[in-house]
N, C-alpha and C positions, 0 to 999 in steps of 0.2 A: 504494500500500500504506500503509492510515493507520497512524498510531501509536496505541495507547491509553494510557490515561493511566499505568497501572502501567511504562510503557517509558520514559517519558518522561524520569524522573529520572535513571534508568542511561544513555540517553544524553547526558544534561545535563550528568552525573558522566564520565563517559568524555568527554567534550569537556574538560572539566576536565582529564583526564589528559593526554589529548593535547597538550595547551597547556604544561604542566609536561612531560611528555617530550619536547617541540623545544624548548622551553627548554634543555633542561640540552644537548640536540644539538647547539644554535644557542651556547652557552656555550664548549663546548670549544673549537674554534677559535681562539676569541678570546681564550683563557686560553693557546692554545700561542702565539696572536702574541704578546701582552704578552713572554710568557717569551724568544722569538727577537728581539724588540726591545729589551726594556729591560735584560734580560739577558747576554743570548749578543754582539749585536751594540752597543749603547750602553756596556756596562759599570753600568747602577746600579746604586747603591747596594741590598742587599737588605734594606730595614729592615720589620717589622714583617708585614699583611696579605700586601704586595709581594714576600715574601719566597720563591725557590724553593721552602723546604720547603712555605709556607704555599700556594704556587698547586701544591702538587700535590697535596696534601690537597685542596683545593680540586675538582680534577680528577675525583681519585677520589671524593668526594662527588656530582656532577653525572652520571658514571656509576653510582654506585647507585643513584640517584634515579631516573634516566633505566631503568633495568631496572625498579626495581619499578613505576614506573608503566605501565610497558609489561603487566606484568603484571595488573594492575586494568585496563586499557582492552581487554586482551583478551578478560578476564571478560566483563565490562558491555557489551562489545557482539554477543557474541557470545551473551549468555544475549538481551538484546534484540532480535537478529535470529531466533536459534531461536524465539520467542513469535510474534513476524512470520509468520513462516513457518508456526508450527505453525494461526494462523488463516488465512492464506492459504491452505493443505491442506484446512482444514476448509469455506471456504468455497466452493473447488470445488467441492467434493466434494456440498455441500449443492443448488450451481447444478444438476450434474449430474441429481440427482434430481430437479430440478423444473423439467425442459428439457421441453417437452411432444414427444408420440410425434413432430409435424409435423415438428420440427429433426429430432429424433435419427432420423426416416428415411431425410435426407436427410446426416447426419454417420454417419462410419466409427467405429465403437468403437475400434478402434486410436486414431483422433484425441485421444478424448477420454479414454481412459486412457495416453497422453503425455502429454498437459497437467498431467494429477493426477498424473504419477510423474515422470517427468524433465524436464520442464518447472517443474516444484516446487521438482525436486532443484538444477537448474541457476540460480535466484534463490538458495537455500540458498547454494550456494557462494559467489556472489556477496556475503550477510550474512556468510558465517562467514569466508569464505577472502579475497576481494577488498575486502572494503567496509572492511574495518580499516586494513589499509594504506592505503584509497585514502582515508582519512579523516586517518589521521594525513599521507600524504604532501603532500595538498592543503597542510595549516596550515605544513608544513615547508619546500615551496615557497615560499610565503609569507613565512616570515619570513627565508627564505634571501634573496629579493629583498630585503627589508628593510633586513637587516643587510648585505647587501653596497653599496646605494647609500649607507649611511649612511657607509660607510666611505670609498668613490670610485664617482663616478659612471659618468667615463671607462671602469676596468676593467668596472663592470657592463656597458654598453655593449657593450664590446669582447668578454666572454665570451657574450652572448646574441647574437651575428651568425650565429651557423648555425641558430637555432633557427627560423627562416623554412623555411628545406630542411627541416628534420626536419620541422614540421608539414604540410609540402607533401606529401612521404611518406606521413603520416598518413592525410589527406583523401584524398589518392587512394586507397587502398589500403581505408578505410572502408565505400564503398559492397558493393565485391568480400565482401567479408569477413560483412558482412551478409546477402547476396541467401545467399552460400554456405551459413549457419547456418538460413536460412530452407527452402533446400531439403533441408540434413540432417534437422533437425525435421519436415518432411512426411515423409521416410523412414523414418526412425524410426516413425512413427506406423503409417506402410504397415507397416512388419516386425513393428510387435507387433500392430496388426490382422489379418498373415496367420498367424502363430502363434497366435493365440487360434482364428482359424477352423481352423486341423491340427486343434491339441487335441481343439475340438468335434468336429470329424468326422472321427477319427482310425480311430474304426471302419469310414466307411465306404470312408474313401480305402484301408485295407488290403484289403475285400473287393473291390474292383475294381482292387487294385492299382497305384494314382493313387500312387506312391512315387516314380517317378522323376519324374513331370510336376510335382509338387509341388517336389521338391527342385530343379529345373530354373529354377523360376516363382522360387523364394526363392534360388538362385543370381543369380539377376536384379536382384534387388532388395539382394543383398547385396554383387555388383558396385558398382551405381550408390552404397548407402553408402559404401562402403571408397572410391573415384572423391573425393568429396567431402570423406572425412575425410582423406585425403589431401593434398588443398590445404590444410588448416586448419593439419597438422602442417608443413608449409612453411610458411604465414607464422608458426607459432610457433619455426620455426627459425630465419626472418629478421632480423624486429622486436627480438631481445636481439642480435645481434649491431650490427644496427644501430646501435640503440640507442648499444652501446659505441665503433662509429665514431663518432660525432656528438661522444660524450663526450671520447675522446682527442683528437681533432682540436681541440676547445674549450681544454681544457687547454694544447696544443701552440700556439695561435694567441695564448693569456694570457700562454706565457712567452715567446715571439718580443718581444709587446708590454712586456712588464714592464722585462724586461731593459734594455731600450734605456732606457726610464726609469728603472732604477734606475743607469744607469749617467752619465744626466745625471743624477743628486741629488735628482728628483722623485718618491722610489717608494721607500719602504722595505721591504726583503726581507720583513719581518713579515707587510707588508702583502699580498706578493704569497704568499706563504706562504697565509696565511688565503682568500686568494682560491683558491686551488687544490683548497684543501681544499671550501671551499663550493662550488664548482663539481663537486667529485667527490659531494660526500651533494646539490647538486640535481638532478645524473643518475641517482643511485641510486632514488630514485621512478619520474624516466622509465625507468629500465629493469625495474622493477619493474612497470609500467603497461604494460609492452610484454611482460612476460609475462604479464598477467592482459590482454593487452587484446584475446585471444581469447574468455577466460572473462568478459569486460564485452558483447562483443559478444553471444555466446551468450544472455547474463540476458537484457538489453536484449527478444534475442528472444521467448524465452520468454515474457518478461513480456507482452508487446504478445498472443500466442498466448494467454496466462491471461486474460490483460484482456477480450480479446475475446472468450474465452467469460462472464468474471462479467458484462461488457455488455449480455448478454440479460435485461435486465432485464425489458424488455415482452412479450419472448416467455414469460418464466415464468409456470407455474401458480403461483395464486396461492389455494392451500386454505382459507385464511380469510378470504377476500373475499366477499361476495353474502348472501344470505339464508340464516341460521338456522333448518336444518329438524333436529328433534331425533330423531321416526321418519315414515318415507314408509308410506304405505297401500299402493303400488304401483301406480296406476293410471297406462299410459302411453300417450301419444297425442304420434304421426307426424304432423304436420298438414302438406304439399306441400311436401316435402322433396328438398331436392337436394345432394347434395352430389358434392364431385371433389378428390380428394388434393391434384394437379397445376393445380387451376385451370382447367383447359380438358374434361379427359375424366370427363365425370360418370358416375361409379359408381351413384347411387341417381340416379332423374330423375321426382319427381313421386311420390313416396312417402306415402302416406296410412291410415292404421291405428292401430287402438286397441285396446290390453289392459286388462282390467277388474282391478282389486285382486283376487290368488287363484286366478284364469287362469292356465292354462298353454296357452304359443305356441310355435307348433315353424315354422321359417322353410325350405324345403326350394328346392331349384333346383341347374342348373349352376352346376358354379366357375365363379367369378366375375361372378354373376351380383348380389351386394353382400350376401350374409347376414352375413359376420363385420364385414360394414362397419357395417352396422344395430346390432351386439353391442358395437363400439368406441364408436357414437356416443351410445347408451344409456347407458352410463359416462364420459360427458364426455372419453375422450381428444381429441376433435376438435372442429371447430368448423363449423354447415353453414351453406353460401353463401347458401341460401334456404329458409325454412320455419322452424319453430318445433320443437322436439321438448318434451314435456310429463310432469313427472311430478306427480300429485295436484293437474295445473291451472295446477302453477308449471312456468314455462320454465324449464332443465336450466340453460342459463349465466347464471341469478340467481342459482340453487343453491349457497351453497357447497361446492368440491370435497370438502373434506373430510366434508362432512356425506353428500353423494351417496355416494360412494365407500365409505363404510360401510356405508351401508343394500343398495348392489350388491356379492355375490359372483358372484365369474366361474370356472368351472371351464372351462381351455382343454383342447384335446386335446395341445399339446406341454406334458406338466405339469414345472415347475422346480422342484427341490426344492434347499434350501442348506445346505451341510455346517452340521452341528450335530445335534440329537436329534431324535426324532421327536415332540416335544411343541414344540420351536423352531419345526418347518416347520409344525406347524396355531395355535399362539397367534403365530406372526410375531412373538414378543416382544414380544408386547403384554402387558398385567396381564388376562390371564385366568384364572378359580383353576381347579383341577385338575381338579372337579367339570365344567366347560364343558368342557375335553378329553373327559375319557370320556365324557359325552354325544354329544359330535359323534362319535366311535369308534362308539358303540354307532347314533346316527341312519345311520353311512356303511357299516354293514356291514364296517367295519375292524378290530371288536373281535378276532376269531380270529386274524388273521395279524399282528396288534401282542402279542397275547400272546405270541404262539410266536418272538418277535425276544428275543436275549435284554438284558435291561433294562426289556423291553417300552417304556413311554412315553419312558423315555429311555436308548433302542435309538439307538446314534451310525447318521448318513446320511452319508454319503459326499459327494463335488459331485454336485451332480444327480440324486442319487440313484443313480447307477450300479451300484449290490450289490442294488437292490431291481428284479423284473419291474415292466412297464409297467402293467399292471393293480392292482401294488400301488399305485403311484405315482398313479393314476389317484384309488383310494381316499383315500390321504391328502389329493390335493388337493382330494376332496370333502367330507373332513371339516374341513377348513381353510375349506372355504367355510363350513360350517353354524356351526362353532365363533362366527362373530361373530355372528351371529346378524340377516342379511339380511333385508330387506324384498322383498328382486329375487334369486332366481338365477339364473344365466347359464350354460347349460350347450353348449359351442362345440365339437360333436365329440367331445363326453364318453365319446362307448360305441367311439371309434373304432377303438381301438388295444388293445382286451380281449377273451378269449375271452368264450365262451357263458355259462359259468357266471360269471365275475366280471360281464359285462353284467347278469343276473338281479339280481345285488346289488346292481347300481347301478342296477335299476330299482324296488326295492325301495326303498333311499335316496331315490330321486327321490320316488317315493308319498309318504312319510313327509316329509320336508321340504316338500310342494308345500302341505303344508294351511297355508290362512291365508298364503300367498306368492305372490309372481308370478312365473310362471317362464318365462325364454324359453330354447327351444331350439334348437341347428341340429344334424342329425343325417344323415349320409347312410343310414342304416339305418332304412329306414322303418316297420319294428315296434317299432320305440320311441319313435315317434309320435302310435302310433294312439288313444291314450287323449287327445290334447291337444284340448283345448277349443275353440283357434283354430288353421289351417294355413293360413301362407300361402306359395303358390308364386311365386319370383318370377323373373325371367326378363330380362336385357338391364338389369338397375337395375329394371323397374316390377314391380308386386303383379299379376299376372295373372289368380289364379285363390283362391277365399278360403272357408275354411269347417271344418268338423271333418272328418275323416275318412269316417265314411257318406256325409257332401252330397257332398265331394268325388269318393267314387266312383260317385255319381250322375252326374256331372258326367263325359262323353266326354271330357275335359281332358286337361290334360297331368300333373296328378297320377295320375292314372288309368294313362296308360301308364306312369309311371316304379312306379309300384305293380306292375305283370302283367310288366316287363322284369324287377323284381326278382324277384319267383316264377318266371319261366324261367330267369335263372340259378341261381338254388335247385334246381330241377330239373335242368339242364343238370350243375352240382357234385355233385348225387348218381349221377346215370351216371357 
């Protein structure tokens, strides 16, 4: 996590304080041994600086110091870790977007909206809650060791003889600790990835009643977290008391020692005094560190889980890389194409076809037979293992994405709409003026049922649209297509999921938008085909059978029978 430059001085400053606040830490001590030595036990003389009154003014000086700078190093580091954090948020979040489909097919959206929320949240704490103290107790260790050899070496010695066991403790107890925060973090991710899939399908698990199987499956998973968070809250039960075994036992082992030497004349109580004292504020870190040393563990995690998603570096799209095309004509050509998600099971196998600039291509066959693979690869989400794909002559991956990707609109059949208005979901918040909304309204056949919403253009949308029929939803996402104003439309199931008369509209739109575009289609409704200039059928990945409509039913083929099966269930529905 780099620093930039505006962070830099606050923590330079807050180093600064920390230094001046173990100062005055590392002072007191040493101002109550004078006091118990020259004092209490010698008798000197009180003259001047040396003087009780003067070394307690003193005292309390080194205590307010010691607060206010505690105050400013809390500031300053903690504004500098929230900036930390707030670019590390942001640059997930930016990775995320630009993970290509290939990852994100094979990653759980639970995963990756853990990473971005509490995997975020849990370095946060780390900056705000752990890193202060574990900044200042570092330096305070430090000069505790300092000032204590400077004073006697022997007693330094003799007070760090258990710190071998305690670290032994440590190291063992590390790895456990780790693996354990590792496996809570992949559950976490499972709990909020199956909770997002409820939400989604909350409708449908109620109509089939899927309530208890569901609650059953997430008892499961909330077993095995409670299992794990379980041990975490044991060792944060362990490690502070430990911790203050280690502590007494050090203490109790300095004055066994002291004693005996101050009673041979080599050890002045001051001394052992001070010593006691430093030996209680440099266990006050370690047991500080043993209550954050679950929450160090935890970052630790996270971090490596963040790290390793912004690491895709080479897997990211990369929208402004390749060739500068400002508008495409539409002309596309399939030249012996193969492609296969998985690497080994090709979907498309030898794929070859061409769409003229202004065409309209309609792709018909069994699922799964590769039409929406053809509609993915056409828009550059993929990448194919063999063959060329071509738009106006230029290969698709010179293209740059972002200039492709404008010139393609895709109209899916699962359309997504995002809370906000209905002029949000067609301009995508892009700068388009108002003029290009109602345009694309009136090209999509949407104008009547956006007026009748009230606010009309900016009528609020719900998540997903949820307040609006599917056939609305269907419109707006045609009008969001036209609104940027495409070289390619893409229409994937378009008429699937709408009655008779909203289809009418939307083949009305289709007319209207098609002139002067290229439009491919995939439709299981093959009256909304019939006008398409190229059909091709295709069958197991390969193009089988090719042509408009009339040749095609010329043609004994297999467009031909899926054409006459559709007229007898037309028939068949109306008996």
């Amino acid at each position: 996590m780099a620093l930039n430059r505006p962070q830099m001085p606050r923590i330079a400053l807050a180093a600064v304080c920390v230094l001046l606040v173990n100062g005055a830490m590392l002072a007191k001590p040493y101002i109550l041994k004078t006091v118990i030595d020259d004092f209490l036990v010698r008798r000197v003389p009180q003259r001047g600086f040396y003087s009780l009154p003067a070394m307690g003014i003193l005292y309390f000086v080194m205590v307010a110091l010691s607060g206010f700078f505690s105050i400013a190093q809390a500031n300053l580091i903690n504004r500098a870790g929230q900036e930390i954090i707030r670019n590390l948020r942001g640059r997930v979040f930016k990775t995320i977007q630009l993970l290509p489909l290939r990852y994100l097919d094979k990653t759980s959206s639970g995963s990756l909206i853990t990473r971005a929320t509490n995997d975020v949240e849990a370095v946060s704490e780390l900056y705000t809650d752990v890193l202060l103290s574990l900044f200042q107790d570092v330096f305070l260790i430090l000069g505790i060791v300092g000032a204590m050899l400077a004073m006697d070496v022997r007693l330094t010695l003799v007070s760090f003889c258990v710190l071998p066991a305690m670290f032994m403790v440590i190291f063992l107890l590390r790895k456990k600790v780790k693996e354990n925060f590792r496996r809570m973090k992949s559950l976490i991710g499972h709990i909020n990835g199956f909770m997002a899939e409820t939400l989604s399908g909350i409708r449908l698990i109620q109509i089939f009643h899927g309530e208890k199987e569901r609650k059953k499956n997430f008892t499961k998973l909330n077993d095995e977290y409670y299992q794990v968070t379980s041990f975490q809250v044991w060792m944060n039960s362990f490690l502070k008391p430990a911790s203050l075994v280690f502590e007494n036992l050090t203490v109790a082992v300095l004055i066994w020692y002291g004693m005996g030497e101050i009673a041979g004349q080599t050890l002045q109580i001051g001394v052992l005094y001070a010593f006691t004292t430093y030996v209680k504020q440099f266990f006050d870190p370690i047991s500080n560190l043993a209550d954050s040393y679950t929450s160090i563990q935890s970052a630790f995690v996270s971090a490596d889980r963040i790290f390793e998603l912004l690491d895709q570096r080479e897997t990211l799209e990369h929208l402004d890389e390749g060739v500068h095309v400002d508008r495409l004509r539409g002309d596309i050509e399939f030249r012996h194409v193969w492609f296969a998600y998985n690497n080994r099971d090709w979907v498309l196998k030898d794929v070859s076809f061409t769409v003229s600039a202004g065409q309209t291509a309609a792709f018909v066959g069994e699922t799964g037979a590769g039409k929406t693979t053809i509609i993915s690869l056409v828009s550059g989400f993929y990448k194919v293992q063999k063959g060329k794909i071509l738009i106006d002559g230029i290969d698709i991956d010179s293209i740059r994405k972002r200039d492709l990707r404008r010139n393609i609109a895709v109209v899916l059949q699962d359309v997504f709409l995002f809370s906000g208005t209905v002029e949000q979901n067609i301009s995508l918040d892009d700068t388009l003026p108002a003029p290009a909304v109602e345009q694309a309204l009136d090209v999509a056949c949407a104008r009547d049922f956006v007026d009748s919403l009230p606010g009309r253009r900016r009528a609020p949308v719900t998540e997903r649209g949820s307040t609006l029929s599917a056939g609305q939803r269907q419109l707006l996402s045609f009008a969001r297509a036209v609104a940027h104003s495409p070289s390619v439309i893409v229409l994937d199931e378009a008429t699937a999921n709408i009655d008779s008369q909203t289809e009418m509209l939307i083949q009305r739109a289709i007319a209207n938008v098609s002139k002067g575009r290229t439009t491919l289609m995939i439709a299981h409704r093959l009256s909304t085909i019939r006008n398409a200039d190229k059909i091709f059928v295709l069958r197991h990945g390969r193009i089988v059978e090719t042509g408009s409509h009339a040749e095609l039913m010329q043609q004994n083929g297999i467009y031909r029978s899926m054409v006459l099966e559709g007229i007898r269930e037309k028939s068949r529905a109306r008996v």
